[in-house]
C-alpha positions as protocol buffer text, in pm:
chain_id: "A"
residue {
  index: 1
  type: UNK
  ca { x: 5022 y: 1167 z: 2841 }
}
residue {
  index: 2
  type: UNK
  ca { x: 4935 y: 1443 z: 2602 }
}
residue {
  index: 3
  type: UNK
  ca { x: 5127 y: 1727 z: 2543 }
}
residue {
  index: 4
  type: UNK
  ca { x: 5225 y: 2012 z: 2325 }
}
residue {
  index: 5
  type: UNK
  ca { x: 5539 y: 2185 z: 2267 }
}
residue {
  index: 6
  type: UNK
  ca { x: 5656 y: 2483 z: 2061 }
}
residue {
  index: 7
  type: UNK
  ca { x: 6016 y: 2448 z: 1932 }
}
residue {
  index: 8
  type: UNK
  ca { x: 6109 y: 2798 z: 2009 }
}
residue {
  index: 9
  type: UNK
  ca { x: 6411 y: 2765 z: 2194 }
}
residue {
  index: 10
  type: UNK
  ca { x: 6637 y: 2469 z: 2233 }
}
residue {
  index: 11
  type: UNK
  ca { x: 6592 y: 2396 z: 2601 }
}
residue {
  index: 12
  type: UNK
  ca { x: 6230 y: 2309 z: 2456 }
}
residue {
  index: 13
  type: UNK
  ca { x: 6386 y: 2112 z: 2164 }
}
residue {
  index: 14
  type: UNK
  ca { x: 6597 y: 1903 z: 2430 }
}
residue {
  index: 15
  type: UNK
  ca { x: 6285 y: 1900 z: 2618 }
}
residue {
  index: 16
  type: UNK
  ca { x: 6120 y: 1714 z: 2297 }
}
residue {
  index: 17
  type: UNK
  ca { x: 6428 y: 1504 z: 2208 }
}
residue {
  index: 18
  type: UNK
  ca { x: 6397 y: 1379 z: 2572 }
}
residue {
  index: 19
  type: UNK
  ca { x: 6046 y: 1304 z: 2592 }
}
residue {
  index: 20
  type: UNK
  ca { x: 6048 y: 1080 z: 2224 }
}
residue {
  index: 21
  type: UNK
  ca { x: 6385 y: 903 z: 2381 }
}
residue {
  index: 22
  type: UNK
  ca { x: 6181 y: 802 z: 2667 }
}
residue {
  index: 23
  type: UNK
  ca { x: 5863 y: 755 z: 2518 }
}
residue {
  index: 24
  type: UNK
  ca { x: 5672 y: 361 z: 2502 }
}
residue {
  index: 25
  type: UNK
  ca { x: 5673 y: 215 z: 2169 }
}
residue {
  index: 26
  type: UNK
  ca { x: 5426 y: 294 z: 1934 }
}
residue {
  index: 27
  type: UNK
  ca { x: 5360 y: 661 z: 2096 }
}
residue {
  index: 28
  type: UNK
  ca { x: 5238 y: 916 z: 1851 }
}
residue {
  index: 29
  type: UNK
  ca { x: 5411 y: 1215 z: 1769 }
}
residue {
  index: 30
  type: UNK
  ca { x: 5266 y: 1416 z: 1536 }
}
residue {
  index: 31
  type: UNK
  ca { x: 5448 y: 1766 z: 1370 }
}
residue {
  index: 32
  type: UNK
  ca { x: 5249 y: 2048 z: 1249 }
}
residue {
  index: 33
  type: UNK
  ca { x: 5362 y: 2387 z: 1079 }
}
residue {
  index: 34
  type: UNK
  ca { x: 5412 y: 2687 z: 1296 }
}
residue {
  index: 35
  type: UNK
  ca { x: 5057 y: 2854 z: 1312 }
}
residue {
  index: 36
  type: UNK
  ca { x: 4934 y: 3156 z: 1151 }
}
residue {
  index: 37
  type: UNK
  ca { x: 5100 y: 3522 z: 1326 }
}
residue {
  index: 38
  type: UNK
  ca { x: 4879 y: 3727 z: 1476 }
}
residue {
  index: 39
  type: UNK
  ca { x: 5031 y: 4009 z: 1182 }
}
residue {
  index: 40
  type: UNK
  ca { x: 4882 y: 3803 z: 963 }
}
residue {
  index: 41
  type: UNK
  ca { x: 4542 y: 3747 z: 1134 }
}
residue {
  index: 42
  type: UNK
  ca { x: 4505 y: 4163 z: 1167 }
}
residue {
  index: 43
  type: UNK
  ca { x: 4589 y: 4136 z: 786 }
}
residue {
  index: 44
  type: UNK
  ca { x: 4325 y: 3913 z: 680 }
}
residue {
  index: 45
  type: UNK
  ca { x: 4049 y: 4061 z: 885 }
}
residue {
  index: 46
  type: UNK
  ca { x: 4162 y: 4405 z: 720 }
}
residue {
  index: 47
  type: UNK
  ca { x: 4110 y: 4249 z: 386 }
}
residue {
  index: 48
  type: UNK
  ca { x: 3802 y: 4107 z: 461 }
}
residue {
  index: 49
  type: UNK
  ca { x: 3661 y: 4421 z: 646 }
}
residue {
  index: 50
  type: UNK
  ca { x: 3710 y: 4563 z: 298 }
}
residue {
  index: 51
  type: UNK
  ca { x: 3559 y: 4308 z: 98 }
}
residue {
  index: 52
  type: UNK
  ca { x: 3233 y: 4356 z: 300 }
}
residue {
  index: 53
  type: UNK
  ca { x: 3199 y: 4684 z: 282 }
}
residue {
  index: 54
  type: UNK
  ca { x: 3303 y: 4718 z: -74 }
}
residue {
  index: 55
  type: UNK
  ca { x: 3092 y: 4365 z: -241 }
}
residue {
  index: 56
  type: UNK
  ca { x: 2818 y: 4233 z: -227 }
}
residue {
  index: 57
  type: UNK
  ca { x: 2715 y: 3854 z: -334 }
}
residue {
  index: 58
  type: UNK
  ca { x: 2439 y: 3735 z: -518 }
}
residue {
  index: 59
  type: UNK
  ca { x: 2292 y: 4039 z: -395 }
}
residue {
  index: 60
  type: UNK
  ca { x: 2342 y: 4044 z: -81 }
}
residue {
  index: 61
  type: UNK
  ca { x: 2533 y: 4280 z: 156 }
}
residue {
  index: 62
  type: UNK
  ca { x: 2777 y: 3997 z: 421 }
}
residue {
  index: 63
  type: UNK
  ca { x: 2968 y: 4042 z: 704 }
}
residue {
  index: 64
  type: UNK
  ca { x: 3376 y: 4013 z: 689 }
}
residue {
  index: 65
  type: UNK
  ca { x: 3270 y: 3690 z: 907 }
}
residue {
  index: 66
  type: UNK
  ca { x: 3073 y: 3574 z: 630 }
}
residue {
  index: 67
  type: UNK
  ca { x: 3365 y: 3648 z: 380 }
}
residue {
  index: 68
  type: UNK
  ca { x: 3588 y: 3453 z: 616 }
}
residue {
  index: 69
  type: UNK
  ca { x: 3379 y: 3120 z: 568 }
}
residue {
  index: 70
  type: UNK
  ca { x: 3354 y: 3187 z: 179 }
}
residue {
  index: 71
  type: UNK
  ca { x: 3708 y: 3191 z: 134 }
}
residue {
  index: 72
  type: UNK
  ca { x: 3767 y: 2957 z: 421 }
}
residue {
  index: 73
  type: UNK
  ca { x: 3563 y: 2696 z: 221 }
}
residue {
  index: 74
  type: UNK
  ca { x: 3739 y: 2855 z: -140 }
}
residue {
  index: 75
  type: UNK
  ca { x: 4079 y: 2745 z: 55 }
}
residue {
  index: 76
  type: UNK
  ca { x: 4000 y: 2423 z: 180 }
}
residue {
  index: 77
  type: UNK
  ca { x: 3793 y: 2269 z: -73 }
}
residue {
  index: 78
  type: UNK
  ca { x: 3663 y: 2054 z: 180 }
}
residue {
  index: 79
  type: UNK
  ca { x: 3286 y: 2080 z: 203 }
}
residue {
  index: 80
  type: UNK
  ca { x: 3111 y: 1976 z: 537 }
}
residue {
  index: 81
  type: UNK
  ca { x: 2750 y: 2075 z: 555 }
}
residue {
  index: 82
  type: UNK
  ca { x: 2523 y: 1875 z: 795 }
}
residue {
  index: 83
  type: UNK
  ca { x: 2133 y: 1983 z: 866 }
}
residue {
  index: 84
  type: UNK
  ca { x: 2075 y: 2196 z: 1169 }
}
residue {
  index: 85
  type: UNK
  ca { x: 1864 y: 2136 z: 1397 }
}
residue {
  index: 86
  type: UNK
  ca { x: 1515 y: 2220 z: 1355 }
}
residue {
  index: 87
  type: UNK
  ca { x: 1580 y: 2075 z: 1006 }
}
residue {
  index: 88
  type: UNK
  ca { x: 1519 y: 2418 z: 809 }
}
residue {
  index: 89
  type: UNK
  ca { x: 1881 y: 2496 z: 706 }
}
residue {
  index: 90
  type: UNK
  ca { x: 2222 y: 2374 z: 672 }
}
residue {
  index: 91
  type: UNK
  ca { x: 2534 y: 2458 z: 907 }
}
residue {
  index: 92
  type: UNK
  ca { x: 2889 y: 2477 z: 735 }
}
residue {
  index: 93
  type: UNK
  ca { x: 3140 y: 2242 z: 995 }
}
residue {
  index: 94
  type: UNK
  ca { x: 3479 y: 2387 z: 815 }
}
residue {
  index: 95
  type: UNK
  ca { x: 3802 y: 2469 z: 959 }
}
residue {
  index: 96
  type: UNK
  ca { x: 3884 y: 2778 z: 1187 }
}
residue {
  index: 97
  type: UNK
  ca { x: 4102 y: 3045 z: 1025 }
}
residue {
  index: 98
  type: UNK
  ca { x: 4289 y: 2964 z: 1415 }
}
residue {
  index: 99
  type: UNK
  ca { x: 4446 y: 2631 z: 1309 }
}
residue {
  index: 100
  type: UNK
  ca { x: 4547 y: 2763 z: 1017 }
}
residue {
  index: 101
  type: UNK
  ca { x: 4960 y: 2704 z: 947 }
}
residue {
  index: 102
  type: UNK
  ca { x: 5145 y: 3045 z: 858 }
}
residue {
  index: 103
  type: UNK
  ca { x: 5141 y: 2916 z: 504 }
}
residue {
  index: 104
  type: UNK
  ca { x: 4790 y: 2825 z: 445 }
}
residue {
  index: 105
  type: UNK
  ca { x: 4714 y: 3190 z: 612 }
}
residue {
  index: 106
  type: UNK
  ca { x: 4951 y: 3301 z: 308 }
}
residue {
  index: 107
  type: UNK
  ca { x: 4758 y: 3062 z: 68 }
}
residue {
  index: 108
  type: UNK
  ca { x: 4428 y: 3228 z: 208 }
}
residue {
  index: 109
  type: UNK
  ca { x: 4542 y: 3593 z: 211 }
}
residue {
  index: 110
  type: UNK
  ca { x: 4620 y: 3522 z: -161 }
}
residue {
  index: 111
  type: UNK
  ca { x: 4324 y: 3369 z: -254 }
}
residue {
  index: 112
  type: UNK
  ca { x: 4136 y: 3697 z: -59 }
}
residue {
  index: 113
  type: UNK
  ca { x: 4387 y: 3944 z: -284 }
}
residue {
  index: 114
  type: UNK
  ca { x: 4326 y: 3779 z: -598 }
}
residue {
  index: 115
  type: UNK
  ca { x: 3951 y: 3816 z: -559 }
}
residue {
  index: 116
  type: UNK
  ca { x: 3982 y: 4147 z: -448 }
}
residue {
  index: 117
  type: UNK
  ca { x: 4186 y: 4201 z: -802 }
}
residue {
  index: 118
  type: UNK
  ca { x: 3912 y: 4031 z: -1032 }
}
residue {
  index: 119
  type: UNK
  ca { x: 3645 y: 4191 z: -851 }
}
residue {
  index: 120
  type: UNK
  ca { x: 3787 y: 4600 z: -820 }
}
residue {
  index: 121
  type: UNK
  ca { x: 3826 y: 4595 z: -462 }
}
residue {
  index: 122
  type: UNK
  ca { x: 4073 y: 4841 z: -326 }
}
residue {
  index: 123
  type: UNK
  ca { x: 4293 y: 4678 z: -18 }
}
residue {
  index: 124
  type: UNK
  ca { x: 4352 y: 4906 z: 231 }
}
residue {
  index: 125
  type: UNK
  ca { x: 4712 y: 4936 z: 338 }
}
residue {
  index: 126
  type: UNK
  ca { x: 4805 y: 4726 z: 608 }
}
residue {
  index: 127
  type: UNK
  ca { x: 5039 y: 5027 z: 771 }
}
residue {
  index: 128
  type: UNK
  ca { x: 4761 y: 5273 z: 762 }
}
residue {
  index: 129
  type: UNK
  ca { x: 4563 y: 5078 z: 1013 }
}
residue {
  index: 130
  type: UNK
  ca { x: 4892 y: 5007 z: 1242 }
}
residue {
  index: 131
  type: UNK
  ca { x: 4967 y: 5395 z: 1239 }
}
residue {
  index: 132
  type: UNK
  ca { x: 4622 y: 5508 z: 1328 }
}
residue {
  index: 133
  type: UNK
  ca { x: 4624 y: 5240 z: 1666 }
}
C-alpha cells in the first residue's frame, strides 16, 4: 500500500496514527515539510518575470523559465547534467520548483531577491499584481 496524507485536520492525523499502529513491521513512513503555497509560487514567478525582462546573462536575453533553472540549480547545488540525445548538448535533470518545501521556496525567493539587489533589479510589488487581477 502506498499512500499520502496531509495533516490538515485531526480526523486525518487519527487517520495516520491508525494506519502506522496497524502497519507490518519494517513499513516506511517517510515525513516531508508542508510544500511550497501557491502565494508563494505567484511570488516567485513575479520575481523572475522581472529578472527576464530587466537582465540579461552572458549576453543573452532568457526566459523567467530559464531564470527558474539558474536559481533552481544556485539553490540546490546539486548538479545533474546527462547528454541528450542526438549527443549535441546537455539536458539539466534538477529538481522542480513543485516539490519544493515552503521553506526552500523561502530559501529560493531569497536567493532570487538578493540577486536582484547586487544586480539593480527593481522587484515589482507583489500587491500590485493581486490588485490589477
Amino acid at each position: 500500500m502506498s499512500a499520502t496524507l496531509v495533516l490538515a485536520s485531526k480526523p486525518i492525523r487519527d487517520r495516520a496514527i491508525a494506519w502506522i499502529n496497524s502497519a507490518p513491521a519494517n513499513t516506511r513512513i517517510e515525513f516531508k515539510a508542508p510544500r511550497r503555497s501557491l502565494p508563494q509560487n505567484d511570488r516567485m514567478w513575479a520575481m523572475l518575470t522581472d529578472v527576464a525582462r530587466q537582465q540579461s546573462y552572458h549576453g543573452m536575453k532568457l526566459s523567467a523559465d530559464d531564470w527558474k533553472l539558474i536559481f533552481m540549480d544556485a539553490l540546490s547545488h546539486e548538479l545533474r547534467i546527462v547528454p541528450n540525445l542526438s549527443g549535441t548538448g546537455f539536458v539539466n535533470l534538477g529538481r522542480s520548483s513543485s516539490k519544493l518545501s515552503k521553506s526552500q521556496m523561502g530559501d529560493l525567493m531569497e536567493l532570487i531577491s538578493a540577486y536582484c539587489a547586487e544586480h539593480g533589479i527593481v522587484l515589482s510589488d507583489p500587491r500590485e499584481a493581486t490588485r490589477a487581477a
